[in-house]
Backbone as a chain_set.jsonl record, in Angstrom:
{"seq": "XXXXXXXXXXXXXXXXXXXXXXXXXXXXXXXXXXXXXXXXXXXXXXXXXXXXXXXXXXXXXXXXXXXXXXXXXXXXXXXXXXXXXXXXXXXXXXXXXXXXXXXXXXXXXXXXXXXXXXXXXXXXXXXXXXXXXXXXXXXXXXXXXXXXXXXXXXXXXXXXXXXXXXXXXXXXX", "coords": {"N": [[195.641, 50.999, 112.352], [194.846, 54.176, 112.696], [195.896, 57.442, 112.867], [195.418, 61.179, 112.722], [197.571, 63.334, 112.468], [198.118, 65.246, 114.631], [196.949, 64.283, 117.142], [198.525, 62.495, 118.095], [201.419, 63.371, 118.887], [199.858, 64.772, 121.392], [198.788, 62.459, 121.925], [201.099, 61.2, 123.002], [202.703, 63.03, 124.522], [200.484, 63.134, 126.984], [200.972, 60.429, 127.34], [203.454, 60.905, 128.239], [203.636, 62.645, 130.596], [201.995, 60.89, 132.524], [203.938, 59.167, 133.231], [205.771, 60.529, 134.281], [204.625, 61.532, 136.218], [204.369, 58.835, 137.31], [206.857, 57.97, 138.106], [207.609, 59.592, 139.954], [205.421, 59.787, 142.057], [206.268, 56.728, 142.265], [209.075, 57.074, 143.376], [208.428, 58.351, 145.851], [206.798, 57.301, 147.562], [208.675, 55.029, 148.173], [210.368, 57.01, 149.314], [208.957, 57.39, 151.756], [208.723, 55.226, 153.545], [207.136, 53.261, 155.761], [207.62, 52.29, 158.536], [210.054, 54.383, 158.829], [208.56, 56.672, 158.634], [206.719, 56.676, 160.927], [208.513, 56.723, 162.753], [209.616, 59.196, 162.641], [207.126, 60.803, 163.107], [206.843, 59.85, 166.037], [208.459, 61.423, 166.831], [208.143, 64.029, 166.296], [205.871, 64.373, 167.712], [207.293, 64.307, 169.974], [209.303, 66.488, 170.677], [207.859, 69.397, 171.137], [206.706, 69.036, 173.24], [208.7, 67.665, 175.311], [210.733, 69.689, 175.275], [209.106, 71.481, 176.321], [208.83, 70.423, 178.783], [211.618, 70.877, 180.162], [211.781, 73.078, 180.586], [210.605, 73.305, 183.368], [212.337, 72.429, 185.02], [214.913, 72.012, 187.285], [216.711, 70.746, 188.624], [216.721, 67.373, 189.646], [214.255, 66.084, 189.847], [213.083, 68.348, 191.226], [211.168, 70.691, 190.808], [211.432, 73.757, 188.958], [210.852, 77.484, 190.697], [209.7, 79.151, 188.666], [207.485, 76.535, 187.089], [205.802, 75.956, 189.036], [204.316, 78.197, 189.918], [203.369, 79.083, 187.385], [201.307, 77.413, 186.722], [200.088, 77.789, 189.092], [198.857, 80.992, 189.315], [198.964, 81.747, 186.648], [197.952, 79.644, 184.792], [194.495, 78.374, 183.619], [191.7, 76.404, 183.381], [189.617, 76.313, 180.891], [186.712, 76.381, 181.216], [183.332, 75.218, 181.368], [181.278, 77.831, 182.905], [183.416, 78.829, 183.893], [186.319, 80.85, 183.674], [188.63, 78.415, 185.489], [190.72, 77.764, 188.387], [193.713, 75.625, 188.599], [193.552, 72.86, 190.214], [195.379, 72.05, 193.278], [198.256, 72.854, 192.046], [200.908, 72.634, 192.615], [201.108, 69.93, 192.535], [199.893, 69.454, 190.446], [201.909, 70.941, 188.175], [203.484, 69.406, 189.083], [203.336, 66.707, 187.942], [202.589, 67.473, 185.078], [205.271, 68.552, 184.065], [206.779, 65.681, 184.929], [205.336, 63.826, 183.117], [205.839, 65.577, 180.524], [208.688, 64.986, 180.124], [208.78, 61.983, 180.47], [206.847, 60.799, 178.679], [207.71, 62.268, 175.943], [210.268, 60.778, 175.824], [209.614, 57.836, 176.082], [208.289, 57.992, 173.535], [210.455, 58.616, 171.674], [212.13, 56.835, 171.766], [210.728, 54.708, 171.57], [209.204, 52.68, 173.09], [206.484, 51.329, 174.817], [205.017, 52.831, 173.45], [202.755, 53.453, 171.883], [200.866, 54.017, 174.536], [202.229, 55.672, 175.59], [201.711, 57.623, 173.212], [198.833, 57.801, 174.049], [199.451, 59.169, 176.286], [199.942, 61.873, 176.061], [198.192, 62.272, 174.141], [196.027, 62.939, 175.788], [197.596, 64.762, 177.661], [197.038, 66.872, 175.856], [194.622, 67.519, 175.451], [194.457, 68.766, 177.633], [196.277, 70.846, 177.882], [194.796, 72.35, 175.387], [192.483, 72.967, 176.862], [193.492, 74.98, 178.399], [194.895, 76.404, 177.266], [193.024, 77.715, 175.033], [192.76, 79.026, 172.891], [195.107, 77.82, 171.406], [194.071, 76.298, 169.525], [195.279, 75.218, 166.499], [197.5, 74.509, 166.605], [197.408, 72.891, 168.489], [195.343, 70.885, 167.733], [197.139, 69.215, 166.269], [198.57, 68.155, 167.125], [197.559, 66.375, 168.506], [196.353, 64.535, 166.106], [198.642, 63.526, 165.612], [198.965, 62.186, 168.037], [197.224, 60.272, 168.043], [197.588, 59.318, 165.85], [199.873, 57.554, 166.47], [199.167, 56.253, 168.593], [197.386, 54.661, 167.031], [198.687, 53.464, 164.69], [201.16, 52.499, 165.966], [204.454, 51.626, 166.624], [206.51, 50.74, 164.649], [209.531, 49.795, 163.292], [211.618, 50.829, 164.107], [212.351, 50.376, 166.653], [212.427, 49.906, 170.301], [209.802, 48.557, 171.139], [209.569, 47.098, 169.079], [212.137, 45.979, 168.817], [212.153, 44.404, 171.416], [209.958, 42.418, 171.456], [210.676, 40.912, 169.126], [213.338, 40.124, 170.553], [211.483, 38.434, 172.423], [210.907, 36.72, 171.299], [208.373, 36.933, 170.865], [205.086, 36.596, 168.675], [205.426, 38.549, 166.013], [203.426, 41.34, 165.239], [201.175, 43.292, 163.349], [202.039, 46.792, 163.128]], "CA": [[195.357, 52.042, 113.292], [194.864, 55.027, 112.077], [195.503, 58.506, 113.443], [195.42, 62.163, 112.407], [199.103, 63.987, 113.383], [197.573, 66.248, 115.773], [196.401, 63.47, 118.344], [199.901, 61.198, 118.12], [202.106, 64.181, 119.736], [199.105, 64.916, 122.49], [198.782, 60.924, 122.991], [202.704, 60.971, 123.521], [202.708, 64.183, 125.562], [199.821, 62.32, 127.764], [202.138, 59.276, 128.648], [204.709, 61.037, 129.315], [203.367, 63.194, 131.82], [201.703, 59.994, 133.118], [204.897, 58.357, 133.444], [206.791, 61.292, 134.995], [203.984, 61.504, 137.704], [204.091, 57.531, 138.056], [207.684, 57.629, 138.707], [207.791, 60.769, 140.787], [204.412, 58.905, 142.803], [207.43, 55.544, 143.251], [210.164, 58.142, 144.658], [207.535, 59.165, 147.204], [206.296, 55.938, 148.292], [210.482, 54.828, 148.552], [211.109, 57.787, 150.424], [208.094, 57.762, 152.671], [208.561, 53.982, 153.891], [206.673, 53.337, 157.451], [209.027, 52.473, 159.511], [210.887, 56.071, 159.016], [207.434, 58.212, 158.787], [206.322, 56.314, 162.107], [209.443, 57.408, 163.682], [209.57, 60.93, 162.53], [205.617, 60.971, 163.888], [207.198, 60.1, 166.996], [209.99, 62.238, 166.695], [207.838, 65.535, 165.89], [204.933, 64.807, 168.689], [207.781, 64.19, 171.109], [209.811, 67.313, 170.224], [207.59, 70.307, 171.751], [206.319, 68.102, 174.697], [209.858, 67.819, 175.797], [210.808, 71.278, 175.167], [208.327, 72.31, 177.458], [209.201, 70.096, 180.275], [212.921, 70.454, 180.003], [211.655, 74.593, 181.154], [210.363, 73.403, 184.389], [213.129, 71.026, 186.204], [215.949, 73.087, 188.114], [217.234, 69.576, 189.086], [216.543, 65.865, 189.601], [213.071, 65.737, 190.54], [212.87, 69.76, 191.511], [210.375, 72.121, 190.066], [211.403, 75.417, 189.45], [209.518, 78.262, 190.85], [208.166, 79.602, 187.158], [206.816, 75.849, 186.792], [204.718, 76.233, 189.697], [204.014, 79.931, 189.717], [202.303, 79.488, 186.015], [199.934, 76.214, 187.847], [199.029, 78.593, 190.409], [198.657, 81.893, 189.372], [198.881, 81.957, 185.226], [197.169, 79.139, 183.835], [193.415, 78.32, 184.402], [190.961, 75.954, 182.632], [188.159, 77.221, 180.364], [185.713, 75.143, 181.091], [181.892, 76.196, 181.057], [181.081, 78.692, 184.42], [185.065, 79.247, 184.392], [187.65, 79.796, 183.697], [188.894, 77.878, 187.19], [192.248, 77.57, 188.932], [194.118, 74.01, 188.726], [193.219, 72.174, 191.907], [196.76, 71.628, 193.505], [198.987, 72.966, 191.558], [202.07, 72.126, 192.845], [200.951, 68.121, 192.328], [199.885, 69.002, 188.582], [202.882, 71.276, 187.659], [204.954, 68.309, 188.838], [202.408, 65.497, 187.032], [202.85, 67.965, 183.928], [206.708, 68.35, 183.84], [207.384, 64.336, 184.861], [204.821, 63.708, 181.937], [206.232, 66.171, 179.489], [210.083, 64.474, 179.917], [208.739, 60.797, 179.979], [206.173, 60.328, 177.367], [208.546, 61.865, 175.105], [211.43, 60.039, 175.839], [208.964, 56.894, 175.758], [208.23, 58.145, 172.112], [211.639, 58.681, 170.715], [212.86, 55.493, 172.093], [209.551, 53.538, 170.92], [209.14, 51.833, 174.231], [205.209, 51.424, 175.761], [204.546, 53.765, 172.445], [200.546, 53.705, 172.118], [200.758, 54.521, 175.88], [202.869, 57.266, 175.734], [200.815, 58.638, 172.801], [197.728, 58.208, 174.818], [199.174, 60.058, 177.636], [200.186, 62.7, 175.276], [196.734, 63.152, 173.461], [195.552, 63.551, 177.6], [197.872, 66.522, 178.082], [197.217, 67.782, 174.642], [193.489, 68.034, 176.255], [194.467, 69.961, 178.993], [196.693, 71.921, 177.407], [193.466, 72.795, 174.994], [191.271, 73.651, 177.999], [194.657, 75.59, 179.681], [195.218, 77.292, 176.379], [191.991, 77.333, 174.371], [193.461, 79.553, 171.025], [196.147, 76.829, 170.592], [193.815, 75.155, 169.127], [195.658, 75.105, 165.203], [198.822, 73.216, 167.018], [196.787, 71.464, 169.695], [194.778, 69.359, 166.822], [198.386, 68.882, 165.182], [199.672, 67.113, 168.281], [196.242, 65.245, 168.752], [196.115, 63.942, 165.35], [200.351, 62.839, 165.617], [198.633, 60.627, 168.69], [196.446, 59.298, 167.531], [198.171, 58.319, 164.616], [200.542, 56.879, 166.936], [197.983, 55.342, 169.063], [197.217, 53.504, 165.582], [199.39, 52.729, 163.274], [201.744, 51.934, 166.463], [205.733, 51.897, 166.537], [207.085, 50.821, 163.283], [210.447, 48.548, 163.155], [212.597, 51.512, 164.541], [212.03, 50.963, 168.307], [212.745, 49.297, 171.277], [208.875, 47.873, 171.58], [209.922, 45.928, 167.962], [213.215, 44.879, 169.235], [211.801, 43.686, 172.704], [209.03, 41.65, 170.724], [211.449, 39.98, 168.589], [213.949, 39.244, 171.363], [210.983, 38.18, 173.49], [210.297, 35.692, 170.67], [206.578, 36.736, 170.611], [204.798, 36.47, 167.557], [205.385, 40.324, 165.522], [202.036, 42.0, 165.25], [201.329, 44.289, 162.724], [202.205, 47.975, 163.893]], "C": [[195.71, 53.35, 112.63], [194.747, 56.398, 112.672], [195.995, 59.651, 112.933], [197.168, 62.899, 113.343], [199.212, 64.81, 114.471], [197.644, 65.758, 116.922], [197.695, 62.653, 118.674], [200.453, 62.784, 119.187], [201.06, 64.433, 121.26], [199.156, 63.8, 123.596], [200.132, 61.174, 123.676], [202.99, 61.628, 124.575], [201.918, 63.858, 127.063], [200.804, 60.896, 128.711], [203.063, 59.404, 129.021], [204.718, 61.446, 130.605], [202.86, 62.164, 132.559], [202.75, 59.192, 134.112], [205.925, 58.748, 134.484], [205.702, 61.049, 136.548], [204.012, 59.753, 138.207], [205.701, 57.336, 138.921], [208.4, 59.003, 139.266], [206.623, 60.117, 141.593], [205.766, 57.487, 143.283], [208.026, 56.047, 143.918], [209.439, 58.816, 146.104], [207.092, 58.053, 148.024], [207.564, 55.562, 148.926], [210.628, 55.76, 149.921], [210.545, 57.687, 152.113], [208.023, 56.24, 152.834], [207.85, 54.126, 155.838], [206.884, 53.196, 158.619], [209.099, 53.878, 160.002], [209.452, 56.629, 159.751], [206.897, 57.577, 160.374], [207.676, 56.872, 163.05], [209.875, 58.917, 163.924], [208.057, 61.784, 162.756], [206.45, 61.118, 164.747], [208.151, 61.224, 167.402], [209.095, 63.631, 167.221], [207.346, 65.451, 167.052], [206.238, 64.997, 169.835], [208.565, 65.471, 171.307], [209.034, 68.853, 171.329], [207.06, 70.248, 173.186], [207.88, 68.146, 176.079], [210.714, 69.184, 175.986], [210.318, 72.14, 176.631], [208.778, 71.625, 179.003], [210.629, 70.081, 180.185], [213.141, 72.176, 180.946], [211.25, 74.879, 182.447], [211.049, 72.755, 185.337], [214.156, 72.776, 186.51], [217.02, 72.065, 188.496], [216.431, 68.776, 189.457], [215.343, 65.824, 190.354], [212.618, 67.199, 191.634], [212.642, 70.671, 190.59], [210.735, 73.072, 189.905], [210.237, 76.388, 189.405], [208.808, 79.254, 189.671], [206.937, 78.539, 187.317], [205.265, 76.161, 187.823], [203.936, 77.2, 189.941], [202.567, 79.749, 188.309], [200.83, 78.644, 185.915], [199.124, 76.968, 188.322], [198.436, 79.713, 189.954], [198.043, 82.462, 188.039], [197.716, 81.241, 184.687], [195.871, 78.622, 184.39], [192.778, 77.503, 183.125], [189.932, 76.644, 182.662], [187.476, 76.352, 180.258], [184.351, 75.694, 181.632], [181.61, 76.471, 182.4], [182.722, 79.151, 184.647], [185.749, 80.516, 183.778], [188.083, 79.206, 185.574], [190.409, 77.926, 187.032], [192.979, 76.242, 188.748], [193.687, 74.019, 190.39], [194.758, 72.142, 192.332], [197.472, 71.512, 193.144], [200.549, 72.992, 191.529], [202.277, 70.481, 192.338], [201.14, 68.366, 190.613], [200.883, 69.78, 187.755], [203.718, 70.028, 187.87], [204.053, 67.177, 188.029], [203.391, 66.23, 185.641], [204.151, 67.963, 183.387], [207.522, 66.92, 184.066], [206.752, 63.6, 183.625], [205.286, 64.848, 180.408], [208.221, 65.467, 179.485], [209.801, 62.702, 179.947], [208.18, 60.528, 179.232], [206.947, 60.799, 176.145], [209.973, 61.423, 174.579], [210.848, 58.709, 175.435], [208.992, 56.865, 173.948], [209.008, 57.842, 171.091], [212.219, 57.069, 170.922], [212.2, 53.937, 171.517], [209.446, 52.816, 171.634], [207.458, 52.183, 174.634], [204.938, 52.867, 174.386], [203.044, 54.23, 172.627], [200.207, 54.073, 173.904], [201.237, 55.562, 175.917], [202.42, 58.262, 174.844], [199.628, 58.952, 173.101], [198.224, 59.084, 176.068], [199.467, 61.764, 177.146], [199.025, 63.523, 174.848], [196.116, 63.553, 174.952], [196.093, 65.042, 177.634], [197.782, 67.031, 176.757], [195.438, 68.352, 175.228], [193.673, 68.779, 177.021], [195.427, 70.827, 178.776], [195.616, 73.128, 176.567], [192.656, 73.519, 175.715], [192.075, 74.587, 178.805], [194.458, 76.653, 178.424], [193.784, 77.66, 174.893], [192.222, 77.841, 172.561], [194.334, 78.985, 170.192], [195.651, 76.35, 169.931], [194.512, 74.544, 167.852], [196.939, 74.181, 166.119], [198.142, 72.078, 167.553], [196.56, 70.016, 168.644], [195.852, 69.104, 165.902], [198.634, 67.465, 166.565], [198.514, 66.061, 168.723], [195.818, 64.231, 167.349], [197.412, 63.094, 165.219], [199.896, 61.445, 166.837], [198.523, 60.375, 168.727], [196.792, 58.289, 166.182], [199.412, 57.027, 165.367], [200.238, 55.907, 167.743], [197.872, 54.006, 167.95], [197.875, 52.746, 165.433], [200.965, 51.978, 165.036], [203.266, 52.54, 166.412], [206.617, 52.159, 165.663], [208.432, 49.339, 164.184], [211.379, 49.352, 163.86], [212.562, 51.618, 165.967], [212.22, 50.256, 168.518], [211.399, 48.509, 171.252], [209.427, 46.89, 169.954], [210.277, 45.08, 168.347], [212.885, 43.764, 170.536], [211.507, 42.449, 172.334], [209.777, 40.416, 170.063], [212.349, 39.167, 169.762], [213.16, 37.936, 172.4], [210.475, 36.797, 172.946], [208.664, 35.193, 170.589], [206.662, 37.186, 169.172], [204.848, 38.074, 166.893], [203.602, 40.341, 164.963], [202.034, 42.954, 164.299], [200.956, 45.79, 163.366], [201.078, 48.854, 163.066]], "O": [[196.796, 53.528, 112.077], [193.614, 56.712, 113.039], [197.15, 59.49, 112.538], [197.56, 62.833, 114.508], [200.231, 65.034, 115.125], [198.212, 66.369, 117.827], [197.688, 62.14, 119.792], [199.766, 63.124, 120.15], [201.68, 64.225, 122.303], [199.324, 63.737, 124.814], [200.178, 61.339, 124.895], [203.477, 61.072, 125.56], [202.448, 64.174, 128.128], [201.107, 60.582, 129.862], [203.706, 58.696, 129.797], [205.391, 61.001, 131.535], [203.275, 62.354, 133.703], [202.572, 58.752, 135.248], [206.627, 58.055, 135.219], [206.028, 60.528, 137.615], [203.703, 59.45, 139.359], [205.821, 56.77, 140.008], [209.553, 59.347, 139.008], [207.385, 59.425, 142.268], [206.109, 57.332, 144.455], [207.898, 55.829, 145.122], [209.87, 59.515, 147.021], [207.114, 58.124, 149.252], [207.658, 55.716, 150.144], [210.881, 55.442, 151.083], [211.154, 57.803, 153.177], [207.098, 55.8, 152.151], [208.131, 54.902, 156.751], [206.452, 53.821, 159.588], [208.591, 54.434, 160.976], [209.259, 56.913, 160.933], [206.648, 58.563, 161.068], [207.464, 57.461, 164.109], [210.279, 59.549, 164.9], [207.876, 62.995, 162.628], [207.063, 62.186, 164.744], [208.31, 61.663, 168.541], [209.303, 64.185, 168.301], [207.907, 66.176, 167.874], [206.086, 65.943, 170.608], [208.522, 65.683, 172.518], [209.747, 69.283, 172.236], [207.003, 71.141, 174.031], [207.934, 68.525, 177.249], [211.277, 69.459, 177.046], [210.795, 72.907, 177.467], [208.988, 72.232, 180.053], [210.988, 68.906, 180.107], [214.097, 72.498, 181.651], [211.304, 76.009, 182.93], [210.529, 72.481, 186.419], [214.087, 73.95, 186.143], [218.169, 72.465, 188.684], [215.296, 69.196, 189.685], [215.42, 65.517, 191.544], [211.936, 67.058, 192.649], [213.395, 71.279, 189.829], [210.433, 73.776, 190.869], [209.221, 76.402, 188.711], [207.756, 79.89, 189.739], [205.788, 78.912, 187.553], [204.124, 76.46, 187.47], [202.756, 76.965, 190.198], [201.39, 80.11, 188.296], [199.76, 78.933, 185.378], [197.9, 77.021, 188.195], [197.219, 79.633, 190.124], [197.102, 83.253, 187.976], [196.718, 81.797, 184.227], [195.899, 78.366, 185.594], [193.165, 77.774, 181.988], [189.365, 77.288, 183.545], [187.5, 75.529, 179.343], [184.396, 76.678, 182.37], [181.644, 75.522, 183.184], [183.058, 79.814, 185.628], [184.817, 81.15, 183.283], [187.713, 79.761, 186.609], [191.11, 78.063, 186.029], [191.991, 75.518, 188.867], [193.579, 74.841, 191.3], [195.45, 72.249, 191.32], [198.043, 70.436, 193.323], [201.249, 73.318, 190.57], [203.304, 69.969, 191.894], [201.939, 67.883, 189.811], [200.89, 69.449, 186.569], [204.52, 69.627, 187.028], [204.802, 66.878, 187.099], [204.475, 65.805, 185.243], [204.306, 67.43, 182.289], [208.653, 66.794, 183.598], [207.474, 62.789, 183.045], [204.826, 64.567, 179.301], [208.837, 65.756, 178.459], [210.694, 62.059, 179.395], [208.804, 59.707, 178.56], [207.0, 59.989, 175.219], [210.573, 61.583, 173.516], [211.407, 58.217, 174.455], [209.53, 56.01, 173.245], [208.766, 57.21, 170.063], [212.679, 56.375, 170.015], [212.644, 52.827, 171.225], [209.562, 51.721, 171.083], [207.197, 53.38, 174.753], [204.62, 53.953, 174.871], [202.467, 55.082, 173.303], [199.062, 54.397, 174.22], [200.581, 56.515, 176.336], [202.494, 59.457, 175.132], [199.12, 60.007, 172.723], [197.395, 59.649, 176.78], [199.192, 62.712, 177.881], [198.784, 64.723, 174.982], [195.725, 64.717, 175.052], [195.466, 66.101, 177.638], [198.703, 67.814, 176.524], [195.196, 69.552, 175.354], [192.845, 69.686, 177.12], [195.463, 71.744, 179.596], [195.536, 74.322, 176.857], [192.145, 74.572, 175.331], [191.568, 75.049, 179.827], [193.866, 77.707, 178.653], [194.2, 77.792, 173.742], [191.967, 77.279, 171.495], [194.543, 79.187, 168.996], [196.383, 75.626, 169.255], [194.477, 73.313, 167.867], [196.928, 72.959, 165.97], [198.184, 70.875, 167.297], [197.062, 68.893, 168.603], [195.558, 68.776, 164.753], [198.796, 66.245, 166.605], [198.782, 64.989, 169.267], [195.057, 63.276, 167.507], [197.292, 61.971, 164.73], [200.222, 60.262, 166.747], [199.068, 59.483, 169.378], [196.464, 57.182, 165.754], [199.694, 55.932, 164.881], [200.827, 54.826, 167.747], [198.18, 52.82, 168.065], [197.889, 51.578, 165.819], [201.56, 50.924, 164.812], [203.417, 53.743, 166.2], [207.341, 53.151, 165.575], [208.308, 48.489, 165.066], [212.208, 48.628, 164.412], [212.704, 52.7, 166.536], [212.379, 49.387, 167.659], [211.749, 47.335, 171.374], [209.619, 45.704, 170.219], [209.8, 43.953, 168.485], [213.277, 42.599, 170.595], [212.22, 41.475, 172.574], [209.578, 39.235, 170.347], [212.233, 37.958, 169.964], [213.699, 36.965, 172.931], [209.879, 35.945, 173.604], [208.028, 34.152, 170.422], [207.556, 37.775, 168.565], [204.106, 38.842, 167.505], [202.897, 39.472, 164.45], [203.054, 43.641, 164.345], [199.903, 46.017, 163.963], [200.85, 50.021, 163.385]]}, "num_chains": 1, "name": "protein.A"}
């Protein structure tokens, strides 16, 4: 085998950088195991969902009067001939704030998951049609539900542990 001195340092220079990106590519795979990243999905979608309904309680199953005020008076769907009023906005400020403190408690906990990210991608719709310029977050929190919809729970949740205790067969998440 025969090679000119020029091309030997280049080849060498070639596998190294190969080598550095193969084992900088393993440390990323390691770090990013599916489990975790399925739980820190849940984690994130559940995070501003909760936030928001944590701004409308006053106490144990009592609205405060912003929550309903911003139903009635503030927020309005844009929807084609509209924008319109919510229909009964006392019902869907409280829907909205008992759904913004259980789906992401559902989430974090990994209980009824793919349900609680379908009810999630729902109010991420009607947040969309409430707020129509969100859209750069909206399709953040609609693509987190769908991923969660998907790919499912992971090993870090209560729907795992149930499964196992329940001695049904594990399913891939």
């Amino acid at each position: 085998m025969s090679s000119t001195p020029d091309t030997v340092p280049h080849t060498n220079a070639r596998l190294g950088l190969a080598g550095v990106v193969a084992a900088a590519s393993q440390l990323i795979r390691a770090a990013a195991q599916p489990d975790l990243v399925q739980l820190v999905l849940r984690v994130a979608l559940a995070v501003p969902f909760w936030r928001s309904g944590i701004l409308k309680w006053q106490g144990f199953l009592q609205l405060n009067e912003t929550a309903v005020d911003l139903f009635s008076q503030e927020f309005m769907l844009h929807l084609p001939g509209g924008p319109y009023p919510f229909p009964a906005p006392a019902v869907v400020a409280f829907l909205a704030g008992c759904g913004e403190i259980v789906l992401p408690a559902l989430l974090v906990l990994g209980l009824a998951t793919r349900f609680a990210g379908l009810g999630l991608l729902v109010m991420t719709a009607v947040v969309q049609l409430t707020v129509p310029d969100g859209w750069p977050i909206h399709i953040t929190w609609a693509a987190m539900a769908l991923a969660v919809m998907r790919h499912g729970q992971g090993r870090l949740s209560l729907d795992h542990l149930a499964t196992r205790v329940a001695g049904l067969p594990l399913r891939p998440s």
